[in-house]
Structures are given as structure tokens and as C-alpha cells.
C-alpha positions as CSV (number, residue, x, y, z in Angstrom):
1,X,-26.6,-0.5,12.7
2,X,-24.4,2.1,14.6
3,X,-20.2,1.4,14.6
4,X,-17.5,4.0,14.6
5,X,-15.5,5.1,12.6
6,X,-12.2,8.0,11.6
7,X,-13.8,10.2,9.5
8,X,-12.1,12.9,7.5
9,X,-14.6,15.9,7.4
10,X,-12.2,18.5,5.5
11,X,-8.7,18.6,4.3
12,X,-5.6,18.9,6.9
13,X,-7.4,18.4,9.2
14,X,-7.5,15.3,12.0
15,X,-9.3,12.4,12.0
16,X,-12.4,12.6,13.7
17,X,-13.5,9.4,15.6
18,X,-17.6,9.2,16.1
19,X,-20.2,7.0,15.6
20,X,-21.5,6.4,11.6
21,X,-24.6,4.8,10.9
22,X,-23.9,1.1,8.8
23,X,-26.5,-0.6,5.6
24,X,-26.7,-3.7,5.5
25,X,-24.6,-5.7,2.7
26,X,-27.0,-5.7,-0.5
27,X,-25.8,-7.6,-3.8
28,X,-22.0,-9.4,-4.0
29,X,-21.4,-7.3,-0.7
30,X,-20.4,-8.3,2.9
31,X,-20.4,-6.7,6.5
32,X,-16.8,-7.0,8.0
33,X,-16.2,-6.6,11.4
34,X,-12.7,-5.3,11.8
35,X,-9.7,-7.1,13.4
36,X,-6.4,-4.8,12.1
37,X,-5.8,-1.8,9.9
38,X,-2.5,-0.6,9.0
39,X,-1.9,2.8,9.2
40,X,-0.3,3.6,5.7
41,X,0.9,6.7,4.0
42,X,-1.8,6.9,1.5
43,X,-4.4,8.1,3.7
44,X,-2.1,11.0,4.3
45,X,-2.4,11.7,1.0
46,X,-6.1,11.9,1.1
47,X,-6.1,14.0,4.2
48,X,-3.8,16.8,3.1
49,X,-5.5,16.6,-0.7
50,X,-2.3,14.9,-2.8
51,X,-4.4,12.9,-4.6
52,X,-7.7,15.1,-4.6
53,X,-9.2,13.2,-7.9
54,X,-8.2,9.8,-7.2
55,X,-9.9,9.2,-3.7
56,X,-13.1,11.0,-2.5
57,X,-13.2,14.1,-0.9
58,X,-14.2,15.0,2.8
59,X,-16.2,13.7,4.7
60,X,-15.2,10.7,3.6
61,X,-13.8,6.8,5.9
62,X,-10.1,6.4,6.2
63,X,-8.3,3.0,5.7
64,X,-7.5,0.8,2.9
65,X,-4.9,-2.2,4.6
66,X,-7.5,-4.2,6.8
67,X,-8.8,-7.5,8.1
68,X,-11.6,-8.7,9.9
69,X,-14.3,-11.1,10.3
70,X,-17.5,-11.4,8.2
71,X,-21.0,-11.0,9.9
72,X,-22.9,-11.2,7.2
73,X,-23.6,-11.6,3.9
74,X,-25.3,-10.4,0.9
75,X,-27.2,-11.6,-1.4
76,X,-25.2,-13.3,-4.9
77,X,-22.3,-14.1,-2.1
78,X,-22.4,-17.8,-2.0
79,X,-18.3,-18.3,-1.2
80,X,-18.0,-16.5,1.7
81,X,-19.8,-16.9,5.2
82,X,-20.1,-15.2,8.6
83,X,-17.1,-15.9,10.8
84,X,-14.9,-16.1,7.4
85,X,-11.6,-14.4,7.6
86,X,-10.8,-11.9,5.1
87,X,-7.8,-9.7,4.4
88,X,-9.1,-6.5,2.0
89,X,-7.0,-6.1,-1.3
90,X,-6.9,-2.4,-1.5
91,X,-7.4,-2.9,-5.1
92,X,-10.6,-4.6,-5.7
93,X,-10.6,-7.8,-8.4
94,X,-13.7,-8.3,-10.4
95,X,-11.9,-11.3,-12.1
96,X,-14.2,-10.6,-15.4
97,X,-12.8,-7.5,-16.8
98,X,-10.4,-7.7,-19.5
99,X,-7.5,-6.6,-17.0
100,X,-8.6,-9.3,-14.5
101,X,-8.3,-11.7,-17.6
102,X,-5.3,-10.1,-18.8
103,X,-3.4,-11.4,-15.3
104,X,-3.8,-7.7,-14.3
105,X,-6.0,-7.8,-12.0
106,X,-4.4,-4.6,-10.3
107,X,-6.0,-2.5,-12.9
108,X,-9.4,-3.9,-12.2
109,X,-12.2,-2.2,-14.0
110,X,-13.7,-1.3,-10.5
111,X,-10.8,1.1,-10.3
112,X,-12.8,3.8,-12.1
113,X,-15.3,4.1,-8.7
114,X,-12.3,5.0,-6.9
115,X,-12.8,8.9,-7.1
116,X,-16.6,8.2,-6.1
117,X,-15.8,6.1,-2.7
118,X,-19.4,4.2,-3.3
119,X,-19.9,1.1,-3.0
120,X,-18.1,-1.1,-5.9
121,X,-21.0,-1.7,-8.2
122,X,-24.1,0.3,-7.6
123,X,-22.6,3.6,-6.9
124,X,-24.7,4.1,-3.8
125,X,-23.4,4.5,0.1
126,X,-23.7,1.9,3.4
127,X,-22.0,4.5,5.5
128,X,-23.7,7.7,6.7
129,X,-22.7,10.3,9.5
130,X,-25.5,10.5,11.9
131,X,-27.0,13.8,10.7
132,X,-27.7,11.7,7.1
133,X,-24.8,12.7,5.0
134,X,-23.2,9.7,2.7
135,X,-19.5,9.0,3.7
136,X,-17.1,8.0,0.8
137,X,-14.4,5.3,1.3
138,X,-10.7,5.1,1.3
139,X,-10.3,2.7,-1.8
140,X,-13.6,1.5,-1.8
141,X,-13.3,-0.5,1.8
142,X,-12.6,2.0,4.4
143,X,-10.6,0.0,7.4
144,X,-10.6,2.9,9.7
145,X,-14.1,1.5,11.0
146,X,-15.2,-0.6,13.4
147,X,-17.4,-2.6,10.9
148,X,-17.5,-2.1,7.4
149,X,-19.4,-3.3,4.4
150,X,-17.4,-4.0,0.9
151,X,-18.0,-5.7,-2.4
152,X,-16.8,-9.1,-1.8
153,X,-14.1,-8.2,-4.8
154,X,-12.2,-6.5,-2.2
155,X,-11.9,-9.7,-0.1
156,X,-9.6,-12.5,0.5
157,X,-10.7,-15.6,2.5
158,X,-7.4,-16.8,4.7
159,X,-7.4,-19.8,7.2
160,X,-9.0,-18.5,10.6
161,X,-5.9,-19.5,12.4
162,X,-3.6,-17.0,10.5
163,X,-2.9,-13.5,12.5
164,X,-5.0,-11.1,11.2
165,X,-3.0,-8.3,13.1
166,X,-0.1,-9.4,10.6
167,X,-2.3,-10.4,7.5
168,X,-3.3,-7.2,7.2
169,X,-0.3,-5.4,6.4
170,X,-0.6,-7.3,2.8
171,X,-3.4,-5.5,1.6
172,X,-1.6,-3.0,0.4
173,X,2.3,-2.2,1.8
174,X,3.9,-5.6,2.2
175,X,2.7,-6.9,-1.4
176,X,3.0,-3.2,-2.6
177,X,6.3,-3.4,-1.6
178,X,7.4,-6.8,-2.2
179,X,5.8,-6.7,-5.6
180,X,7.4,-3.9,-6.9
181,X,11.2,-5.3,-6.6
182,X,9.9,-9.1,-7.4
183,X,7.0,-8.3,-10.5
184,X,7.7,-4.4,-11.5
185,X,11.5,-4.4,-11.2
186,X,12.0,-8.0,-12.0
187,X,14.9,-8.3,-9.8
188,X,17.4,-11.2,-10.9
189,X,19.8,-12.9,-8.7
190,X,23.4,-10.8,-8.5
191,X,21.2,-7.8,-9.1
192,X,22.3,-3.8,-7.7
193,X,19.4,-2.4,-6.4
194,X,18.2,0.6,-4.4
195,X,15.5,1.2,-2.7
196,X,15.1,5.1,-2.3
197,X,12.5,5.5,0.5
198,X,12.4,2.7,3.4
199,X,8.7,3.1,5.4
200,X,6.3,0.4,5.3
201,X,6.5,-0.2,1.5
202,X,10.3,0.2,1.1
203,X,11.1,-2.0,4.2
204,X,9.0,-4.4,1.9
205,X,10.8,-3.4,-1.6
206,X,14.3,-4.3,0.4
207,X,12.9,-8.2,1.7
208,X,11.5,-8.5,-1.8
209,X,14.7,-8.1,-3.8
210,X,16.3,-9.9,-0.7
211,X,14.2,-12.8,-1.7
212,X,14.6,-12.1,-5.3
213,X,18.6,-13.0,-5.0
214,X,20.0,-9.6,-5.3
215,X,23.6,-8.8,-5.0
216,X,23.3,-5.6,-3.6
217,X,20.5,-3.9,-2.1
218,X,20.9,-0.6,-1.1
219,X,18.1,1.7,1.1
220,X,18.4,5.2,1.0
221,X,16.2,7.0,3.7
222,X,17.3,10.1,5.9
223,X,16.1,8.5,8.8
224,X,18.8,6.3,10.9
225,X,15.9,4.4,12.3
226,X,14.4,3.8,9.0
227,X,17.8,2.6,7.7
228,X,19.1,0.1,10.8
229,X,15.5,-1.5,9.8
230,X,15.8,-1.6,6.6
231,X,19.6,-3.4,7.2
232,X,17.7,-6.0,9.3
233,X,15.2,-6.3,6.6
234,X,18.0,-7.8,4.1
235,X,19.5,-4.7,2.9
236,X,23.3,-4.8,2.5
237,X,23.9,-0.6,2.1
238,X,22.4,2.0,3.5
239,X,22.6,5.6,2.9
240,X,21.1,9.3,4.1
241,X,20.4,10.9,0.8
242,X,20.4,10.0,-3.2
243,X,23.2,12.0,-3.7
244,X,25.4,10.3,-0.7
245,X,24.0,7.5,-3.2
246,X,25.6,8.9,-6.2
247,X,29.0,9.9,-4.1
248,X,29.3,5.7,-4.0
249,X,27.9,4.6,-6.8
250,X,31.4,3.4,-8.0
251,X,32.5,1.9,-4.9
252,X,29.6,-0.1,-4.7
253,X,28.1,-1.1,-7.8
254,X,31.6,-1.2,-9.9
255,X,30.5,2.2,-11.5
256,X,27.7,0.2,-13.3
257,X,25.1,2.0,-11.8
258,X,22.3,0.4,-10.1
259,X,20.2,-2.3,-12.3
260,X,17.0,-1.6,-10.5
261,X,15.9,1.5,-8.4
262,X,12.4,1.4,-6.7
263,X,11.2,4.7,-5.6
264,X,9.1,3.8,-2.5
265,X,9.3,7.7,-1.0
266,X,6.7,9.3,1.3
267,X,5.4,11.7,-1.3
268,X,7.5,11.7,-5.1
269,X,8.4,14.6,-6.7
270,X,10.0,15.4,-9.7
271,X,13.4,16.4,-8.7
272,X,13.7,13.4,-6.6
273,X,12.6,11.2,-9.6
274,X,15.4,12.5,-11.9
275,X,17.9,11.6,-9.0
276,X,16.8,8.3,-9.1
277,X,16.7,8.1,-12.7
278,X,20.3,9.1,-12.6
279,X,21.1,6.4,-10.1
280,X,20.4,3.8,-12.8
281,X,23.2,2.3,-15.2
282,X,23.0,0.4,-18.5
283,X,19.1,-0.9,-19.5
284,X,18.3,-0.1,-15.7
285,X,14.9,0.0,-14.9
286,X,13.4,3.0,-12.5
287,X,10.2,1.6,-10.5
288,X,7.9,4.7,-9.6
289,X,5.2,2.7,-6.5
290,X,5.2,6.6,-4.4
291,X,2.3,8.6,-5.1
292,X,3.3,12.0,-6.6
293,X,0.7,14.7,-6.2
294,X,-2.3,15.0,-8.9
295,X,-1.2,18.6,-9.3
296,X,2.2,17.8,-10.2
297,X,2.4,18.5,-14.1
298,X,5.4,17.0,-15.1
299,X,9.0,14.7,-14.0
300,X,12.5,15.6,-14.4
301,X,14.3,12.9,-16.4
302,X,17.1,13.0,-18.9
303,X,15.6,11.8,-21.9
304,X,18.2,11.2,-23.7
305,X,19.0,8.4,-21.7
306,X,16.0,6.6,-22.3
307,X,17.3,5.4,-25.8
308,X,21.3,6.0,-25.2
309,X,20.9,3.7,-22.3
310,X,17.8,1.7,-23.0
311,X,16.5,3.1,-19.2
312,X,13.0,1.9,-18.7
313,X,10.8,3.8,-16.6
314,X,7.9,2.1,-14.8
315,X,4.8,3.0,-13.2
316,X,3.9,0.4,-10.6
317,X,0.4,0.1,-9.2
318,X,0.3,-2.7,-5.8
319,X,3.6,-3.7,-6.9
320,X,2.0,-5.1,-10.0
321,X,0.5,-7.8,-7.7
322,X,-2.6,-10.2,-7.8
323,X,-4.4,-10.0,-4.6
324,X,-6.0,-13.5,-5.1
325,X,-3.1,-15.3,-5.7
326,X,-0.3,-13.2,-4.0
327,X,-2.0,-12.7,-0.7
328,X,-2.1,-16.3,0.3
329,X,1.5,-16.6,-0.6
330,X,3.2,-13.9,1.0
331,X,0.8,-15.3,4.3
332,X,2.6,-18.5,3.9
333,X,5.6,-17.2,3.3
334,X,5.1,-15.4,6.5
335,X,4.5,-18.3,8.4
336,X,6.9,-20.7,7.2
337,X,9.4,-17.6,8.3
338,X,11.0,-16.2,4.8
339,X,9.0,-13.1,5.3
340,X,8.9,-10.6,8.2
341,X,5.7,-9.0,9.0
342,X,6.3,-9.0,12.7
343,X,9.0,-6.6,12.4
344,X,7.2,-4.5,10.4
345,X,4.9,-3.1,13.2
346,X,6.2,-0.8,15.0
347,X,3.6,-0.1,17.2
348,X,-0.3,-0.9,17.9
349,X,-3.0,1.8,18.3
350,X,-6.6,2.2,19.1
351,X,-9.4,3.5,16.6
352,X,-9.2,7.0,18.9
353,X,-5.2,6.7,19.0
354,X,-5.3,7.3,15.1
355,X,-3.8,10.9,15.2
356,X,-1.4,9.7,17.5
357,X,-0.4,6.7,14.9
358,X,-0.3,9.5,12.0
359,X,1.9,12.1,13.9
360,X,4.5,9.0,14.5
361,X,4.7,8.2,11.0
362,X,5.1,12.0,9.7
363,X,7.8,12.0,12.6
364,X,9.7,9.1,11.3
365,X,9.1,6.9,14.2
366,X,7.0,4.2,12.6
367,X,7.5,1.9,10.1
368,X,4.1,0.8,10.1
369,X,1.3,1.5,13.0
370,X,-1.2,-0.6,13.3
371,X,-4.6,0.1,14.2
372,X,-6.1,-3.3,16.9
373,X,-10.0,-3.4,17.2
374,X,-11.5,-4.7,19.7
């Protein structure tokens, strides 16, 4: 079949919206058609070549925070049906490898097809340009389509009366977000914690340790917008820079130091990652859920103070999260009104409004764009 689809055909350069030809789902695969993507900071990365190594290269499908509706199913797929619901998991979950059995099922074995963009088991392509070249896949799913078709370890069946429009922000930023203050940081109740970096995963770090019962919560962004949200999200400070940060790190956390910082930034770097380290007090533990780039060598980081002050520092992959069992929750959360997702959109776009959507989010007016199908 024909669809479209936001194609990246070379680095820095914009989305190109045209017509792909679409396979049919083969084996444990299914053929999506697409309600909602979120527009989130990752595929930035891909487009400017951050994380050249971890994604596929050019030309290659956009999107990896989606829902839709199934059309069709492959064969081996007996628990899923067309008209089915799904929200994507950016992070696929075989639920056999040793890391799905582990209860980490955010380092799915799957992972490791991640630099190929091909489909999740075969290592063979459903999306073609129309001159015959294979397309690669944001995170093995590709949102930024009209239709799609993914391994059905990608998907999550939700009740058809749920929003999609909202669910889909859960593939990857809410839980992302949520997960990293609630799972990776382990916030406690009386808790200090900063977020540094408050866009769509931030805003999400910020409700999580809301949730989590934290004392303080402080977000740290140098955009005002950005930080009024991020108060209305459940923050209780809010400041421009890390080192404004530091100026009142006495006034507000009692010169402890914060017991949690969750670096949730645009892009990471290592400067930035020291100052956060330094934010930290006694057995504090520093979250890193931004992407830093592949080419970056090395952090910045006192070691010292990794055994004089027991600091822990913590990588954190979808917020440590389970997309099975956490994707459902946060929905219900959602809906019985302890979790925001409807402030979370900013604004809605169109598939051929998706440069539009990016250019707001590099200009700081989004906290997450959101791409409606029709």
C-alpha cells in the first residue's frame, strides 16, 4: 500500500513529507494506522546526527511516541486485532530475554536492532521510498507516518475509549519522565529535588516527584515559559540557570544539597553534568535520562565525591520503566486526574506542519507538539 510519511533523507536537514510505499505485517508484526505522535526531542537528535550509531542514518522514518489503530495483523499475532488500540513503547519488550525476565524490560534484547531501524526480528524493511530504497525507523516504529507496521513488542493494547491524542505522550516522555524521579531517582516523601531541564520529559520528572511526596522540587530551565509550566506541574522553585541553583542551595535545601537531581536537558554535556553533580548533597543520587552526544568522550565530575559523599551516578534509560505494566497505569492515572497529560500539549500539528512543530520546540515555545492524523 501507499501512506505518507516525514522522512529524513540527510542530516540537518528538514523533514521531508511524501508518499512511502508500506509491506504488509509478516510474523509477530502489525499495520498501525496512526491516531497521535508526539513530537519529542530525540528525533532532533537523529536529524542533526547526536546519536549517529544509536538510530539509523538518513533516509530513514521519524517518530518514536505514537498511537493508532491496528488494521491488520500478522501472522503468530493472536492477542491483538484490527480496530485494537495501541500506544507504541519506544522501547520494544520481547518479555523472553533475560532483561525482560529480569523486570528490565527497558533493556530489551531487541535493543541491539536499534542502529539497523529494520524491522524487530527479521532484520528486513516494510517501508520503502517510491524509487525502491528501504527506509529505517525511529526506534524501530516510526510514528511520523500515516500507517506503520511494527513488531507487536512495540505495542500496548489500551481500552478504545481512552484518548489516544493524550496516550500517546506515554510512549516515551511522560513515563520517561515520570520514571526517572519515581524508579531511577527513587524519590521518597520530604525529598529535595531538582529537575535541571523542564520540556516534555522534565515537565514529567517534576509531576513524578510531585507524586512521589517530595518536599522540594525545584526546575531549573532558562525558559520563563518552561518554568511557570513547570510550577503548575507541582514544582515548588524554579530557577534560570544551575548556577542561580547553586547561589540558593542553602536557602532552600538547608545547605544539604539536593537528594535527587534528574538531568532531563535538551542535549547533555559534560560541563552541565558536573554542575549537576555539584548540586547534590550527602548519598545524593544524579539521574542522567538527556541524551549526550555519541561523540562526546568523556563527563566532568568530581570523583572524589563519589566515595567522600557516597554520590551515585545513574544512567536512566525510559525512566527505568516497564511499558506493559507502566503504560496502563500512568493512562489511569491520567484519567482518574492525578496526572496531567492535557497540559502537556502545547499545541497540535499536521503530518506537513512537522517543521513547523520542530522550529517551536528549538525556540522554546513547546512543551510538547503533537502531531493529529487524520
Amino acid at each position: 500500500m501507499r501512506t505518507r510519511a516525514a522522512v529524513l533523507r540527510d542530516y540537518n536537514q528538514p523533514w521531508s513529507v511524501e508518499e512511502i510505499e508500506l509491506d504488509p505485517p509478516k510474523h509477530n508484526e502489525v499495520l498501525v494506522k496512526m491516531v497521535a505522535s508526539g513530537l519529542c526531542h530525540s528525533d532532533e537528535h537523529a536529524m542533526d546526527g547526536h546519536i549517529a550509531g544509536l538510530v539509523p542514518g538518513p533516509p530513514m522514518i521519524g517518530g518514536h511516541e505514537g498511537a493508532g489503530v491496528v488494521q491488520e495483523v500478522g501472522e503468530g499475532v493472536d492477542w491483538l486485532e484490527p480496530g485494537d488500540h495501541v500506544i507504541f513503547g519506544f522501547l520494544p519488550a520481547c518479555g523472553r530475554c533475560s532483561s525482560c525476565a529480569e523486570g528490565h524490560s527497558n533493556l530489551c534484547d531487541l535493543l541491539a536492532t536499534f542502529a539497523d531501524g529494520t524491522q524487530a526480528l527479521d532484520g528486513t524493511y516494510r517501508h520503502h521510498t517510491l524509487d525502491g530504497k528501504d527506509l529505517g525507523l525511529m526506534c524501530l516504529i516510526g510514528t511520523f507516518a500515516e500507517h506503520t507496521v511494527v513488531n507487536e513488542a512495540s505495542c500496548i493494547k489500551v481500552d478504545k475509549d481512552w484518548p489516544l491524542d493524550k496516550g500517546c505522550l506515554l510512549g516515551c516522555g511522560v513515563l520517561t519522565g515520570w520514571g526517572s524521579a519515581v524508579y531511577s531517582a527513587g524519590v521518597e516523601p520530604g525529598d529535595y529535588v531538582a529537575v535541571v531541564g523542564c520540556g516534555g520529559i522534565g515537565s514529567n520528572a517534576v509531576q513524578g516527584a510531585k507524586m512521589a511526596g517530595a518536599r522540594v522540587v525545584a526546575a531549573i530551565d532558562p525558559v520563563a515559559f518552561k518554568r511557570e509550566k513547570a510550577m503548575e506541574f507541582g514544582a515548588t522553585h524554579a530557577f534560570s540557570s544551575m548556577e542561580e541553583a547553586t547561589e540558593k542551595l542553602g536557602e532552600v535545601t538547608w545547605d544539604r544539597g539536593y537528594d535527587k537531581v534528574i538531568m532531563t536537558m535538551g542535549t547533555g554535556d559534560a560541563a552541565s553534568l558536573g554542575q549537576g553533580f555539584n548540586l547534590g548533597g550527602k548519598r545524593a543520587k544524579i539521574v542522567v535520562t538527556n541524551l549526550h552526544s555519541t561523540s562526546e568522550g568523556s563527563v566532568d565530575i568530581p570523583a572524589i565525591m563519589l566515595t567522600m559523599m557516597e554520590k551515585q551516578l545513574i544512567g536512566s534509560l525510559f525512566g527505568s520503566a516497564n511499558i506493559r505494566k507502566d503504560i496502563p497505569k500512568l493512562f489511569e492515572l491520567y484519567l482518574a486526574g492525578q496526572l496531567n497529560l492535557d497540559d502537556l500539549i502545547t499545541k497540535t500539528y499536521t503530518l506537513d506542519e512537522i517543521n513547523e512543530g520542530y522550529q517551536a520546540m528549538r525556540d522554546g515555545e513547546n512543551i510538547r507538539g503533537v502531531i493529529l492524523f487524520d
